[in-house]
C-alpha positions as CSV (number, residue, x, y, z in Angstrom):
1,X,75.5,191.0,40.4
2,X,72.0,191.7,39.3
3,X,72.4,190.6,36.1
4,X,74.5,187.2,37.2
5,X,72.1,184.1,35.7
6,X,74.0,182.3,38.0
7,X,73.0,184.2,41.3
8,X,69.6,183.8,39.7
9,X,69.7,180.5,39.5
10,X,70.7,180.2,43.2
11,X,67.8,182.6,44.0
12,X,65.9,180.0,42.5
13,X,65.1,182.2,39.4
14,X,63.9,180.5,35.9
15,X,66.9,182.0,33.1
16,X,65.6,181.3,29.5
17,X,69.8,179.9,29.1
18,X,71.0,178.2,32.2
19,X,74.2,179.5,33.6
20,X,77.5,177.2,33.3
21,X,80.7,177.1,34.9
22,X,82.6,173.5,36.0
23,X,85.0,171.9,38.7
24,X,88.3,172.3,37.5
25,X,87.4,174.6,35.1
26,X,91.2,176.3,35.3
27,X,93.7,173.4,34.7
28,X,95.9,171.3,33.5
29,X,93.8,170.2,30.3
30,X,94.1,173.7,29.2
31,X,97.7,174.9,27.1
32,X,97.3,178.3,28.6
33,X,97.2,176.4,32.1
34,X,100.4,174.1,31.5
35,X,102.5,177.2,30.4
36,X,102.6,178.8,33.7
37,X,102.7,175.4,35.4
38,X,105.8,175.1,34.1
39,X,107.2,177.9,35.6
40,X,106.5,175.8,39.3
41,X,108.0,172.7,40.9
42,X,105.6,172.3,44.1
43,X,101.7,173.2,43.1
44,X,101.1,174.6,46.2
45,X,103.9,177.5,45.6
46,X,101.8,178.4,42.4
47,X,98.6,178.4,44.7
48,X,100.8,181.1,46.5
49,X,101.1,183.7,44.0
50,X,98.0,185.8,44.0
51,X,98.3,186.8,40.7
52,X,99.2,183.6,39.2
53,X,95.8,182.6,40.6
54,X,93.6,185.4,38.8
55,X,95.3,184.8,36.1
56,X,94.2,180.7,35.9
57,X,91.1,181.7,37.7
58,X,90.2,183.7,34.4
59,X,91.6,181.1,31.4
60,X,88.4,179.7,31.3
61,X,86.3,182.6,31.8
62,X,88.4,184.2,28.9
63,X,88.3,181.0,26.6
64,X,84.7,180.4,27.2
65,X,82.7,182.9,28.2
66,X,81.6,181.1,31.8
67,X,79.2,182.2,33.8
68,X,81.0,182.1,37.1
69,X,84.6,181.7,38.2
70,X,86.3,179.4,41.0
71,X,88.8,180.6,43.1
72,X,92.2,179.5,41.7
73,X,93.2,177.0,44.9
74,X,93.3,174.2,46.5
75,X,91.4,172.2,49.1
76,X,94.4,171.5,51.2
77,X,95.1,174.9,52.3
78,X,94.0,174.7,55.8
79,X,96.1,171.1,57.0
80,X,98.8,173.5,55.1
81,X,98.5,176.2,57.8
82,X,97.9,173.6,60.3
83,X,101.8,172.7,59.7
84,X,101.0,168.9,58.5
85,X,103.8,169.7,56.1
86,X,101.9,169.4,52.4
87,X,103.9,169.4,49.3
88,X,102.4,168.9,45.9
89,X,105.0,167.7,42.6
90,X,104.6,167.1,39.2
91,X,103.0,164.0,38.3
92,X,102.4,163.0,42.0
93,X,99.3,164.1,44.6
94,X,99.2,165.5,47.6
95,X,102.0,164.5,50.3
96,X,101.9,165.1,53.5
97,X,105.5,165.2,55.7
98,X,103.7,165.3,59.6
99,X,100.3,163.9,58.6
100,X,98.0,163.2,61.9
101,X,99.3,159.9,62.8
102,X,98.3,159.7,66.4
103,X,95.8,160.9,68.7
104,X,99.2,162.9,70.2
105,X,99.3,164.9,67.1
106,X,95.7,166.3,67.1
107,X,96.6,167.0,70.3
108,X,99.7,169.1,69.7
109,X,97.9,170.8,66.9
110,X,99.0,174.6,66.8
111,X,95.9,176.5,66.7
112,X,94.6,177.4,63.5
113,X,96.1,181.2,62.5
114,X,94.0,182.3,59.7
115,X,96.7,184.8,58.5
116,X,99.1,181.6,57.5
117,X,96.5,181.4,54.4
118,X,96.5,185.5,53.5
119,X,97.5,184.4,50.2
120,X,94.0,182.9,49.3
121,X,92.6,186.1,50.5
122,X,94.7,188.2,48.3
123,X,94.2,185.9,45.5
124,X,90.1,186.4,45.8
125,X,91.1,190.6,45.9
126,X,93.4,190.3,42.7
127,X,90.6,187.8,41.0
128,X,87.8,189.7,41.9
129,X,89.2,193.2,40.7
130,X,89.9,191.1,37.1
131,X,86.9,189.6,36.3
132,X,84.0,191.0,34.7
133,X,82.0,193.2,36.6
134,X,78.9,190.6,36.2
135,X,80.9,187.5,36.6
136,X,80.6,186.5,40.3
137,X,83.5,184.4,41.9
138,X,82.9,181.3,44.2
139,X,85.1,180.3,47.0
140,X,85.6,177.2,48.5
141,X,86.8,174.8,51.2
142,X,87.4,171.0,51.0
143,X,84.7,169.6,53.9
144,X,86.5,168.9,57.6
145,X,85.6,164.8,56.4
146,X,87.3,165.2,53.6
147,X,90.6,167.3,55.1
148,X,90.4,164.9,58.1
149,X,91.0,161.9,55.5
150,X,93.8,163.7,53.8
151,X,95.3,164.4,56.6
152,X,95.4,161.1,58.5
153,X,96.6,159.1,55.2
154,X,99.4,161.5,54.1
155,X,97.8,162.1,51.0
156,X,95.8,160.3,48.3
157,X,94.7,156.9,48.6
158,X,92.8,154.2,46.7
159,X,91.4,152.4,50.3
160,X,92.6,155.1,52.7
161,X,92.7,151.8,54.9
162,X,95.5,154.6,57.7
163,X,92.2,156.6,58.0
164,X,89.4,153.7,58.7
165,X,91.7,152.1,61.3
166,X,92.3,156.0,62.7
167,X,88.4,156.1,63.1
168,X,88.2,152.8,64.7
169,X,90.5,153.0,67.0
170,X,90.4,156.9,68.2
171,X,86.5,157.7,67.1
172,X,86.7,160.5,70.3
173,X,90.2,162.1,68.8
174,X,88.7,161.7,65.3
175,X,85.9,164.1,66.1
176,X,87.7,166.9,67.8
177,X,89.8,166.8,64.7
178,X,87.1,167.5,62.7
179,X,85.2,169.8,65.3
180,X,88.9,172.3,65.0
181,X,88.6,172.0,61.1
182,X,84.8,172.7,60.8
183,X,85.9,176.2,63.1
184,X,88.8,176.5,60.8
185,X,86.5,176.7,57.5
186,X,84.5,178.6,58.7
187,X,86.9,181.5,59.6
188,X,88.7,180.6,56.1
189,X,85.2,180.9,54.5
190,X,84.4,184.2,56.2
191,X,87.4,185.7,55.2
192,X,86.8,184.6,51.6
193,X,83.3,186.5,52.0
194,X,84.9,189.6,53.0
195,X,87.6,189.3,50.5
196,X,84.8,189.2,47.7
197,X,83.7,185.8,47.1
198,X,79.8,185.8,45.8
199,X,79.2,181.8,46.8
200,X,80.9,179.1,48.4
201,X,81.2,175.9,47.6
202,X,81.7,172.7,50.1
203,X,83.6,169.9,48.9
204,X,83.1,166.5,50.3
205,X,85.2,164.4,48.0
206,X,85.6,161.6,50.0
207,X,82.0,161.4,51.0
208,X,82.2,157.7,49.1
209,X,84.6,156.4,52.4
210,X,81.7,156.0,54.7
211,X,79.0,154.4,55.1
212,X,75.8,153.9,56.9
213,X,76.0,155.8,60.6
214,X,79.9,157.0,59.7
215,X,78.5,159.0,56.9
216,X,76.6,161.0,59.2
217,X,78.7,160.8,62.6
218,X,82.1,162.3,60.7
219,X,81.1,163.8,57.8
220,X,77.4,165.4,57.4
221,X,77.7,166.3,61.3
222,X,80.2,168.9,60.5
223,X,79.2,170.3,57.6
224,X,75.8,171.0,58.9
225,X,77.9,172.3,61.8
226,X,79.6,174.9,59.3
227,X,77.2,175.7,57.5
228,X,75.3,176.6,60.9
229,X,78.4,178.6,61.6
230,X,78.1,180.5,58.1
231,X,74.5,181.1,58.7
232,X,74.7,182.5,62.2
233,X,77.5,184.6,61.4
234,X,76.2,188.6,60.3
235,X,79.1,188.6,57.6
236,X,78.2,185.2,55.9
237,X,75.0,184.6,56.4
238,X,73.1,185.9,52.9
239,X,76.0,184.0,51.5
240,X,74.5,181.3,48.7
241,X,76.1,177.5,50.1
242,X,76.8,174.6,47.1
243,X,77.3,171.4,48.5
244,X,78.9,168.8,46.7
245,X,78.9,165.3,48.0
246,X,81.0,162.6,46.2
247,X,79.2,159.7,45.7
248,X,78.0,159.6,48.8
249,X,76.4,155.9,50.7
250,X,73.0,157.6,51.5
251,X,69.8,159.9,49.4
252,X,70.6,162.7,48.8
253,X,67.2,163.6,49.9
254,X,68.4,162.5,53.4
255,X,71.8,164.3,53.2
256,X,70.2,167.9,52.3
257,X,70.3,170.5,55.1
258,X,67.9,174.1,55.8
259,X,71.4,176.2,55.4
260,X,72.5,174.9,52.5
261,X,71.3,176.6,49.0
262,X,72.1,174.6,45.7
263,X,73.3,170.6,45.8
264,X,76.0,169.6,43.2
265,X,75.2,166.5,42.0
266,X,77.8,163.5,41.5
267,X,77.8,162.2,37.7
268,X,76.1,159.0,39.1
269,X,73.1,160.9,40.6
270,X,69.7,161.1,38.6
271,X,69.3,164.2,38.5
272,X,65.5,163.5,36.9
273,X,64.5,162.4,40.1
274,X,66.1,164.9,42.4
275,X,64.7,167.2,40.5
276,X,61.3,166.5,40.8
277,X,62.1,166.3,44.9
278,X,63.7,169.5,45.4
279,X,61.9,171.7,43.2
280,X,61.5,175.0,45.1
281,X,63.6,173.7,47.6
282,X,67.6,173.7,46.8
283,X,69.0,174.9,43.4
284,X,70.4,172.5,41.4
285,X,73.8,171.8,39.8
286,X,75.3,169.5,37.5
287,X,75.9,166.6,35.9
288,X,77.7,165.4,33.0
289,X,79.8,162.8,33.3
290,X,82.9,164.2,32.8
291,X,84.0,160.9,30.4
292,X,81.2,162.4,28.3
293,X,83.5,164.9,26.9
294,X,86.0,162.4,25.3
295,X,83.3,161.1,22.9
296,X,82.2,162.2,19.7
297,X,81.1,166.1,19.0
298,X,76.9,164.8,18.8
299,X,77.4,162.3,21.8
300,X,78.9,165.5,23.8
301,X,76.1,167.5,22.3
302,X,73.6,164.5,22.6
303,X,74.1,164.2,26.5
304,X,74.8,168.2,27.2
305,X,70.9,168.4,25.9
306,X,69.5,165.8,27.4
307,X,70.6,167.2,31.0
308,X,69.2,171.0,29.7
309,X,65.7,169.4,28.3
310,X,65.5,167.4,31.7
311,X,66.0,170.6,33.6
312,X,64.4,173.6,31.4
313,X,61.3,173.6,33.7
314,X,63.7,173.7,37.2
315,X,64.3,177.3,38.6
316,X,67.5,177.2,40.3
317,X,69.3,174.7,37.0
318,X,73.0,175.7,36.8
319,X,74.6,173.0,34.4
320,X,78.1,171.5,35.5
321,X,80.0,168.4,35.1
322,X,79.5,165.8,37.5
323,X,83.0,165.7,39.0
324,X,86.2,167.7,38.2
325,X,87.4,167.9,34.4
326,X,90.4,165.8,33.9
327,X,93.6,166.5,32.3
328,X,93.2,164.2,28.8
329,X,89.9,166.6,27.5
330,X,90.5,169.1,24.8
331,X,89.4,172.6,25.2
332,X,87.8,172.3,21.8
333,X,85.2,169.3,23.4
334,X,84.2,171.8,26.3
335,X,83.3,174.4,23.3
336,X,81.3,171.5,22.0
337,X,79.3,171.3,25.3
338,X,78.9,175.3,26.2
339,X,77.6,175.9,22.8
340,X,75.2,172.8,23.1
341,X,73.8,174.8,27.0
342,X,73.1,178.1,25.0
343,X,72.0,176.7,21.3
């Protein structure tokens, strides 16, 4: 990967060009994408086909020349193997059939069998042995907050009001929940590693739930706790961390941990003023909004350079959206904004 501007750019090297790749980048706003979609009823049986993945994981690499790809996946594979009974359908989120609805559940929890998800691992092999021999691929896992949340709502919510009473009333249950995900990660992490993955990215996508002391006492505890994991671990521990926190109700500055190595920033973050405090410090990734790229070609050009001029001088910039792309953006818009990062 020596020749990877985005390793670089986690190594906290200057690249004349900064690297790009986004969140979502292999989806449903691409034709290519909604072709083989088709072909599925349940999303998750489509996450289940190695090949099917490599082939989405490398659409976008294909149709724009990226400079990393993401595992073709989905955050939910661990309550998955954890038998909370996830199904995904056309047009609908995630649903869960047993989600945790009682302290009784956690409790008759089978224990995590990291062989339930060999499919992910195969799909990282077949991906890897695709892509370009420069083009590194990033792994993932949705953080034990954010698969705790899923998991006690039964899916998507707007107030996820089933997972704030959950943590009121069975705090104690709620945190050995999310102590057996964070061990679950990791081993679904370091198999990921030794399957190929070049970087891992942590999702916490529902770090906008909490606030305050919650923030910390469910959510950052157990990251840090993985990523302690990751970094004490002799297979894992040179491996580059992205953490992506949604939103979150705290600074960033305050969030930030030793183990980690880049911080994805939210759309809503100023990434001016990070910047300036984590130069030398934490790479840096991000942040168009991702709304940006239904406007006009110069507004999409306009706000692409505005991010690159703020962060020409950063070692360690790697441009992304601020979120996931969404489903109503033309390809052609995307064009618009890689050829505004490398003009």
């Amino acid at each position: 990967m020596k020749n990877s501007k985005f390793i670089k750019a986690l190594n906290l090297q200057a690249n004349s060009i900064p690297p790009v790749w986004f969140m979502r980048q292999a989806g449903r706003y691409l034709p290519e994408y909604q072709k083989i979609r088709k072909n599925y009823t349940n999303f998750l049986d489509m996450c289940k086909q190695p090949r099917t993945c490599a082939e989405l994981a490398l659409q976008p690499i294909d149709r724009f020349g990226l400079d990393a790809s993401i595992l073709f996946s989905d955050i939910l594979t661990i309550p998955d193997a954890l038998n909370l009974g996830l199904a995904f359908h056309e047009g609908e989120g995630p649903k869960f059939s047993n989600p945790i609805s009682s302290p009784q559940d956690i409790q008759k929890l089978l224990p995590f069998d990291i062989n339930n998800l060999n499919y992910v691992f195969k799909a990282v092999e077949e991906t890897k042995n695709q892509l370009p021999q420069d083009t590194p691929l990033i792994g993932f896992c949705g953080s034990p907050w954010t698969l705790a949340a899923y998991s006690i709502e039964g899916g998507g919510s707007k107030d996820f009001h089933k997972t704030h009473a959950f943590m009121r009333e069975h705090p104690k249950e709620l945190q050995n929940f999310l102590e057996i995900l964070s061990k679950a990660c990791f081993e679904y992490l370091r198999q990921q590693v030794m399957s190929g993955v070049n970087a891992i990215q942590i999702f916490d996508s529902w770090a906008d739930l909490l606030s305050g002391d919650n923030l910390e006492t469910f959510s950052l505890k157990y990251t840090r706790m993985l990523c302690k994991l990751l970094k004490e671990d002799p297979v894992t521990a040179d491996i580059p961390i992205i953490l992506f926190e949604k939103s979150p109700n705290k600074k960033l500055e305050d969030i930030v941990f030793k183990e980690i190595t880049c911080v994805s920033l939210y759309w809503q973050e100023d990434i001016e003023s990070i910047s300036k405090n984590f130069k030398d410090q934490y790479a840096i990734q991000g942040n168009l909004d991702p709304k940006v790229l239904l406007k006009s070609d110069e507004s999409i050009w306009e706000a692409t350079q505005r991010i690159c001029n703020i962060m020409k001088e950063y070692p360690g910039f790697i441009f992304n959206l601020g979120h996931g792309i969404t489903p109503d953006i033309d390809p052609n818009k995307v064009q618009v904004m890689v050829d505004a990062i490398r003009q």
